[in-house]
N, C-alpha and C positions, 0 to 999 in steps of 0.2 A: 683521976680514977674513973674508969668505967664507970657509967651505972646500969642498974637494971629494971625497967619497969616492966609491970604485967599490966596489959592494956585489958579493959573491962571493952566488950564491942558485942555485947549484944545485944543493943537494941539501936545503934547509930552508927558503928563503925565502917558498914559502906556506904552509908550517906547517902541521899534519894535520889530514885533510880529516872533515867532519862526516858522524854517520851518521842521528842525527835527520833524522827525512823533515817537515819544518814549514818550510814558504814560507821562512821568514827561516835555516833552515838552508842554503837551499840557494845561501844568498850566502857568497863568500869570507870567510872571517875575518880576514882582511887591510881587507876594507872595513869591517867591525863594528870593529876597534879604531880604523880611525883614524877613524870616527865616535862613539865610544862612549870610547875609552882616553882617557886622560890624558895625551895626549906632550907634554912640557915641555921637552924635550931633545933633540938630535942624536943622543945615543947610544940614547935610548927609541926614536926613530922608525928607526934602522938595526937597532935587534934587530926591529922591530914589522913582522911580515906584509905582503908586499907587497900592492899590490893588482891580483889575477887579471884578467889581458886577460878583457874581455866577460864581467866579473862579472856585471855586471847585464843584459847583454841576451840571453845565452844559453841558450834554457830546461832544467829539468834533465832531464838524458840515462839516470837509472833513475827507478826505481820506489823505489828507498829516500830517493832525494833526494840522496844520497851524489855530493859535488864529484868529477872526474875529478881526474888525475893532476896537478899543478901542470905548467904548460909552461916547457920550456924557454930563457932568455935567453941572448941572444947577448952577446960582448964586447965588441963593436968598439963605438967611440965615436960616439953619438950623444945629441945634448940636446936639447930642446926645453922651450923654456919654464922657462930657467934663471934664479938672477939671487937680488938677495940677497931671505933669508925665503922663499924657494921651492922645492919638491923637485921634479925633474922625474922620472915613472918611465914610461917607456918600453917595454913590450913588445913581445913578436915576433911573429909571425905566428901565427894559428892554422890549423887543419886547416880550412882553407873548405871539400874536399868535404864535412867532415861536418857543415855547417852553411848551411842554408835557414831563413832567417829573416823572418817578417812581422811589422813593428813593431808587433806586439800586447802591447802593454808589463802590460795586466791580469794577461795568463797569468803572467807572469817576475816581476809585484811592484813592477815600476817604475812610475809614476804621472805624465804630464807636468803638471808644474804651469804652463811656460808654452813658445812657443816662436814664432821669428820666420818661418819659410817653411810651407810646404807638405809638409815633412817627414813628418807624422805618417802619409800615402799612401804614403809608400815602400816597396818593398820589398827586401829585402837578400836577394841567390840568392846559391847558392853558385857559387866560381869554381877556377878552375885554381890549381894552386900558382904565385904568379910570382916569379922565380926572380932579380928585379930588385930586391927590394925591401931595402929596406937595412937589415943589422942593427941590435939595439938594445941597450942599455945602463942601465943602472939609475943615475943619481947622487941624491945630496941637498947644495944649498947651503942652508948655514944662516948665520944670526947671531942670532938669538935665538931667543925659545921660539915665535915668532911664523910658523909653517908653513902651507904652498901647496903642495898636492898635484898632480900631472897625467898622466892615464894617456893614452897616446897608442895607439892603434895602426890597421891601417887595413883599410878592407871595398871588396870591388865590390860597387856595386849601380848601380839604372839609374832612380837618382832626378832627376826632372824639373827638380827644385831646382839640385842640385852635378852635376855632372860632372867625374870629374878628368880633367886635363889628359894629350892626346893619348891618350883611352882607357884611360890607368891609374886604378887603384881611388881615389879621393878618400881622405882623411885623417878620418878618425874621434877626435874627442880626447874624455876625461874628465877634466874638473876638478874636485876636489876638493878643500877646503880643512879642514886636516890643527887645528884652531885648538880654542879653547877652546867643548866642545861646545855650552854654552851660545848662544852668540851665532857660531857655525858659520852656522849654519840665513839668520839674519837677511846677515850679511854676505854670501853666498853671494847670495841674492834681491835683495840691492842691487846687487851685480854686472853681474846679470842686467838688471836696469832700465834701467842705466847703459849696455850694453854691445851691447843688441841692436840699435843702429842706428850701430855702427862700423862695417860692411862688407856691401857688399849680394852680396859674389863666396860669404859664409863665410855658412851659418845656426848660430844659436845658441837650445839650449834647455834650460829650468831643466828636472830633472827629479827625482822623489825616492825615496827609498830607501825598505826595507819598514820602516825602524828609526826613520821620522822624519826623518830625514837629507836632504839636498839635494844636485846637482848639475850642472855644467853641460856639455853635450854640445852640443861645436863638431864641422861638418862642413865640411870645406874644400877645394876643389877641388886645392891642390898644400900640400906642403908647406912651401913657404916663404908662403902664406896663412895655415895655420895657424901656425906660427912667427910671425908677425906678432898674430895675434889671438891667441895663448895669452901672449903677453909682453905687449900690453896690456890683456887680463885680471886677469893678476899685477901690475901695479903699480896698478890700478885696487883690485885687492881687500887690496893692502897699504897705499895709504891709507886706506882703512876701519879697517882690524885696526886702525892707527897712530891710531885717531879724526883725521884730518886733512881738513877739512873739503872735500867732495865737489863743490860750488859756489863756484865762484871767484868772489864779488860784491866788488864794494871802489866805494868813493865818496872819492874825493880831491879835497885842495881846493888850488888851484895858489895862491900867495901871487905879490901883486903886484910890478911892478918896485921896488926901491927907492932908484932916483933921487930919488921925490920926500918931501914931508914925510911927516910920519907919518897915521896913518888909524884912521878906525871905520868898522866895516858894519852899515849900518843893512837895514832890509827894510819894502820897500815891498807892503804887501797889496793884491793884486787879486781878480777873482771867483774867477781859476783858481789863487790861489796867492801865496804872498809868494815877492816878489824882491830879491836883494841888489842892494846899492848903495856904494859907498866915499862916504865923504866925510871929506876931507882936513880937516886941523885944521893954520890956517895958525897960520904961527910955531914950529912944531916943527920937531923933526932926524927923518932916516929912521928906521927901526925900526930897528937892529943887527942882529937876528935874523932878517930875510927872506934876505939872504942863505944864511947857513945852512938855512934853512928850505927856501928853494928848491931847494937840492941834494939835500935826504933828500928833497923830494917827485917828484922825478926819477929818483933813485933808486929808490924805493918804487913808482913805475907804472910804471917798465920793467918791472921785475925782475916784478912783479905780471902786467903784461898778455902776459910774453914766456911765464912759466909757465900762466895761463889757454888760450893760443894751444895751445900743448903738449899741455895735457888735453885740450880740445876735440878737437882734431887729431887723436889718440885715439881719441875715443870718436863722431866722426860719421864718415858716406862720403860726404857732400854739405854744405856750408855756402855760406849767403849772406852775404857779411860786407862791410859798411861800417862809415866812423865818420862820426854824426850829430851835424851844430852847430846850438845851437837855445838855447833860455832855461832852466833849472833852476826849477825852481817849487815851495818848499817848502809842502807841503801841510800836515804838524804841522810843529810848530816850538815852541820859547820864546818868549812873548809878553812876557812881563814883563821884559824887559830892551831899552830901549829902543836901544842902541846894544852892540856885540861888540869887543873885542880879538880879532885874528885868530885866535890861538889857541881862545878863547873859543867863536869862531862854527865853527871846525873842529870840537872836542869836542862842539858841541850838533847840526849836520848828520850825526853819526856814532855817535850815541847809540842807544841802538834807540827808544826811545821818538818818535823825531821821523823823519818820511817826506817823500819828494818825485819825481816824477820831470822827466825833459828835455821838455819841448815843443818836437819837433820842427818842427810846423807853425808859421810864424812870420809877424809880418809882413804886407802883402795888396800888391796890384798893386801902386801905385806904390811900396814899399821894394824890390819885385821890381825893378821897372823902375832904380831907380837903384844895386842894385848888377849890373846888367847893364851899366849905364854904366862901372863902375869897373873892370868886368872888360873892353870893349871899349874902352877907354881906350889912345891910343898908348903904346908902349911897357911894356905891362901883361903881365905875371909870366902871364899864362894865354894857352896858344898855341891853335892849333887839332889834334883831336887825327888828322888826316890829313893830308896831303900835298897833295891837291886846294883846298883849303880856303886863299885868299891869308892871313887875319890872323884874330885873335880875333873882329874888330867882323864880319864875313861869317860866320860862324857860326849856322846856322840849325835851329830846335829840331826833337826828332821829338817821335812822339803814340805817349798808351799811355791804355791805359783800365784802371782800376781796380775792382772791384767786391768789396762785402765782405758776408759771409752772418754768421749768430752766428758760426761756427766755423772761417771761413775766408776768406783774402784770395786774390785771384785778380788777377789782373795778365796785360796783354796788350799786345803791342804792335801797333801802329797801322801799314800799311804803302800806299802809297800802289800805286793798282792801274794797269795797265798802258793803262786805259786812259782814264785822268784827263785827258790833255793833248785828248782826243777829245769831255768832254765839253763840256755845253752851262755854262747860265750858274748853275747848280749848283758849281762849283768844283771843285777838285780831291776827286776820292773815292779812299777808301780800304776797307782790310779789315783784319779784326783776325786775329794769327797769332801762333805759340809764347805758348801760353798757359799759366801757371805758376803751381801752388798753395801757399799757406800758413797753415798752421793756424796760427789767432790765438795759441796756446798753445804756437808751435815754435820761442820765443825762447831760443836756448842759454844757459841756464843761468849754464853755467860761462865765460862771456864777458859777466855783468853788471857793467859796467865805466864808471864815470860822472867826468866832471871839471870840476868847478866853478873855471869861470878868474875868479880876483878879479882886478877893475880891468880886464875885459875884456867888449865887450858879449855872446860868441857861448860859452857853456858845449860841452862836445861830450860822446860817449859812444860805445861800440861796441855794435856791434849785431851779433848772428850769428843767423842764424835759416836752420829746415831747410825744403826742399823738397820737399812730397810728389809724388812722381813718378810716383805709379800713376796713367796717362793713362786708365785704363777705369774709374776711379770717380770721373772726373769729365768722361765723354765726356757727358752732357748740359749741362753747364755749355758745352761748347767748342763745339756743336751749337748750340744758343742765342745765341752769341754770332757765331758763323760767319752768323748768317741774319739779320745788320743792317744797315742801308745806314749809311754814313757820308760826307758831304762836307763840305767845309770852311767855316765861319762866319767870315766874315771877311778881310783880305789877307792872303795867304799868309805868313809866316814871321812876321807885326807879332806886337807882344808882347802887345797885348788880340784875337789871333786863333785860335783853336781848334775842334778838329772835333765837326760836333754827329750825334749818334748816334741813331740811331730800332731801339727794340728792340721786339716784341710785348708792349703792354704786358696784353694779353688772356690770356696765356701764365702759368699756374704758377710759372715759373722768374721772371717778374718781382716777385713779393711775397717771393722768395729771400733775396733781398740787399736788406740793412738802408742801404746808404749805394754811391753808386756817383763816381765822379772821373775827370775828364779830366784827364792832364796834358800840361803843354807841359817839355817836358826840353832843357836846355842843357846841353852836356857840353864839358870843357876840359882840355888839361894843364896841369898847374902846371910852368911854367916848359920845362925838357930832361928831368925825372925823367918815368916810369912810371907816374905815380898822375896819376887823375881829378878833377875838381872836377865836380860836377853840380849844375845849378840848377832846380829842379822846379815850374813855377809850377800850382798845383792849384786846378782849380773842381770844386767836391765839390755832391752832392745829397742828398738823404733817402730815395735810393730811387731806382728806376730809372723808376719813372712821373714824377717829378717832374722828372728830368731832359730822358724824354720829352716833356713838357708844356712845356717849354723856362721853369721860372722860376726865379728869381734866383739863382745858385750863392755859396756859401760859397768864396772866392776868398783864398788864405796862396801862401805856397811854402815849400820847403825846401832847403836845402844838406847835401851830403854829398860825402864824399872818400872813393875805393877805388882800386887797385889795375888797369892797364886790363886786365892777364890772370888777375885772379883769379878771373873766372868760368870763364873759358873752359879755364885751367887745373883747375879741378873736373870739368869735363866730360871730362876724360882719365883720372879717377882710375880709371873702367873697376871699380870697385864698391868700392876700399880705401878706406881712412881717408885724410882730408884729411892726416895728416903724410904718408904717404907722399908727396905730392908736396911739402909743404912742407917736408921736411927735418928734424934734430936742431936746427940754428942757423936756418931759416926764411929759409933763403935763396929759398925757391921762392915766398914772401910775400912779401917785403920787401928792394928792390934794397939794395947796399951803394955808398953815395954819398959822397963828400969824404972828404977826411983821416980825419976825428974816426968814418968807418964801418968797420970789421975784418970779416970772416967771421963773429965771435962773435955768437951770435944777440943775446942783450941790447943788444949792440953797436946793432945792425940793428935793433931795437924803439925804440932811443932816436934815432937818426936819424927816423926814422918820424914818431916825437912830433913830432918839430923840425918834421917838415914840415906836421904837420897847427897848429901854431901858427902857421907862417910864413900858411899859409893864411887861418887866423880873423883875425890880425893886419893880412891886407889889407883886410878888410872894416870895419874900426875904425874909420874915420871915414864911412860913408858914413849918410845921413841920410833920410828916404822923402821 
């Protein structure tokens, strides 16, 4: 159990003040031991030196270097950044008349080692005493020797970056991590990696001590911001301390029905990869064991994909998140054993030594075309996703354009101009609009999450990836793209019909991008639920002059399944972390549907599953 102590510190809690006039004297000795000491204990760290409001940022005020008087704490109850393994220490205001400060961290000894805004321009003036701000209180919760420091307290200034909310002074926090000094420093800088693209309201920055030491200095516009960002801080820097692995990856492999006889998985080598295959072995009984098998593997990627959800949630302010059905294509593997027991082929897919990943691109026009048949099909499980729209089969694609550079994917959508119906025998035109960046390397992480369905042809996976949203460092990509004609190749809506696009290929910006894609997008509900089905049929080029030149495209498609407010709920998050709108249970992800769905998030994860198999499982018999 946690405990809770209220520390009494007013008349010894910062401990006597140094008279040595040397840079590192003139920091609190409260910060020296909990960087330096050894606290292994709850009672080591309630005897050990607080740590002095604006240790570090306040330059010293004589000539001998000599700390002023320790300041005084208030009693009244406040926490911030509680929780088990964590000390939250909280001070009180200081004398802002007598502090005008410019973040000239060289003078003070501070050193930023890294940080996410524009912060380091700021300036800190001093302000009026305000007379609103609410007392502070000192706690420590512990449960082991395993300690998280947080010194909180707060400044005006008229930083471009934060402003607090209706004119009051923004929230100033110090993190600290109180841990074994050795690997202090290290866990502290992973934090920091981890952490700097949870919230775009809050800047976060590493900075370091004169002793070697490290910190992290969050700026928060309210304080219920910073309460949000110091609490998943702290459990971000307790699964480190805990070695508990910071990347959520998992590769599961779903075991067949077992209706039928029993089976071996054999793998078929292609150029891109070996693919699994079942092959029944007639005259046998079922396996016994896929039953139970099936249920721990149910088990095992709820419970798996509901806590990845959670971290992520955490630790981004913007996520793009679908799940992608496609082929698994094992790239190393075990050769030398011609045929697997299930077991056998799970152990070798999950092995480190053997790799693979999903091909999502699958497939070419006519598999496209006939499962557009099975989707338009009477009485088919996929409705239309508006109210205008009579039936699935009237369901007509829109247009996006794709273009990818080494380091980034750009995506656009295609919008049909107003005055298309006016034109000539050119077709319908269009223009390209909301243009949206992603770095090839912005795939989250901690949501690599893959599933290999035996006895099924469509494998699927999640995919999260972030959005770079700075629109002014990629206003020449959207300028370039804004200045292209596009009209329509083809009849309108038919499924070999698509828009053909003429860019400057004389233009710098054309030898950019390594690979450029039209697609044609079909979008559906499944069934009365909430979630997406999209069919993407894609004619890719080598390049944007090649496309211009109009010859022969690399012609797949893809399917994937999302959520129809998950974006648009992102777009509200107004700079917090994706939980915040998704919830503790993820009810803001993921409806609660039938009997067998409770509030319980895991609950709501495994629903989810259900739906995205019911999905794959319509597509099972269809044939190109």
């Amino acid at each position: 159990m946690d405990s809770l102590i209220e520390v009494d510190v007013s008349d010894q809690s910062a401990g006597p003040a140094l008279s040595v006039g040397t840079q590192r004297d003139r920091i609190a000795p409260g910060v020296d031991l909990l960087f330096d000491g050894a606290i292994h204990d709850e009672s080591a760290l309630t005897n050990c030196p607080l740590l002095v409001p604006g240790a570090y940022d306040q330059p010293a005020s004589s000539a001998s270097g000599a700390l002023s008087e320790p300041q005084q704490l208030g009693t009244d109850e406040q926490q911030l950044g509680t929780g088990e393994q964590s000390t939250a220490l909280v001070p009180a205001d200081d004398d802002d008349d007598a502090m005008t400060r410019v973040n000239d961290h060289q003078e003070n000894g501070v050193q930023p080692l890294g940080q996410h805004s524009a912060h380091h321009e700021d300036r800190l003036v001093p302000a009026a005493k305000d007379t609103t701000d609410e007392p502070a209180a000192v706690y420590f919760t512990t449960s082991s020797a395993k300690l998280v420091g947080v010194a909180v307290r707060t400044w005006r200034h008229n930083s471009r970056a934060i402003q607090g909310e209706h004119g009051r002074r923004p929230v100033i926090a110090n993190f600290i991590v109180s841990h074994n000094p050795d690997s202090a420093l290290g866990v502290i800088e992973a934090a920091y990696r981890d952490m700097r693209s949870a919230s775009s309201r809050c800047t976060i920055e590493l900075r370091s001590t004169p002793n070697g030491g490290s910190y992290l200095r969050i700026a928060a516009p309210t304080k219920a911001d910073a309460d949000e960002l110091i609490e998943t801080t702290r459990l971000q820097v307790e699964d480190l301390i805990a070695d508990r692995p910071n990347l959520t990856k998992g590769l599961f492999v779903e075991p067949p029905s077992a209706t039928g006889p029993d089976f071996v998985i054999v793998l078929d080598a292609t150029s891109g990869g070996a693919r699994h295959r079942l092959e029944l072995r007639d005259g046998t009984r079922p396996n016994v064991r896929l039953e139970e098998l099936a249920a721990e593997h149910e088990k095992a990627l709820s419970s798996t994909l509901f806590d990845a959800l959670n971290k992520a949630g955490r630790l981004r302010a913007a996520l793009n998140l679908k799940i992608h059905l496609g082929h698994y294509m094992l790239q190393r593997y075990q050769k030398t054993i011609p045929a697997f027991q299930f077991e056998q082929f799970e152990a070798m897919v999950k092995n480190s030594r053997a790799s693979g990943r999903l091909r999502t691109h699958i497939g070419d026009e006519a598999l496209a075309g006939a499962m557009l048949r099975v989707i338009r099909a009477p009485h088919s499980p996929f409705l239309p996703t508006d109210n205008q729209t009579p039936s699935a089969a009237d369901v007509a694609p829109q247009y996006a354009f794709e273009a990818c550079s080494e380091e980034v994917r750009f995506e656009t959508e295609l919008e049909p101009t107003h005055a298309s119906h006016a034109s000539g025998g050119d077709g319908v035109r269009y223009r390209m609009v909301r243009t949206r960046a992603f770095p090839l390397n912005a795939t989250i992480s901690e949501l690599d999450i893959t599933n290999i369905s035996m006895g099924s042809k469509l494998d699927w996976k999640v995919e999260a990836v972030a959005e770079d949203r700075d629109e002014k460092k990629f206003h020449g990509v959207n300028a370039y793209f804004q200045s292209g004609k596009i009209h329509m190749q083809g009849p309108h809506g038919g499924c070999n019909a698509y828009p053909r696009i003429w860019l400057a290929c004389d233009s710098a910006m054309a030898g950019y991008f390594k690979s450029a894609t039209v697609k044609s997008v079909y979008r559906f509900n499944w069934k009365e639920t909430a979630y997406i089905v999209e069919l993407a049929i894609n004619r890719q080029w080598d390049g944007i002059r090649s496309m211009v030149a109009n010859k022969p495209p690399t012609v797949d498609f893809g399917l994937s399944v999302y959520g129809e407010a998950w974006d648009e709920e992102m777009q509200l998050l107004g700079g917090r972390s994706a939980s915040h709108v998704w919830g503790k249970d993820l009810k803001g992800l993921f409806a609660a549907e039938g009997n067998s769905q409770t509030g319980e998030g895991v609950g709501r994860v495994r629903g989810f599953l259900q739906t995205v198999r019911n999905i794959r499982d319509a597509f099972e018999g269809v044939e190109g």
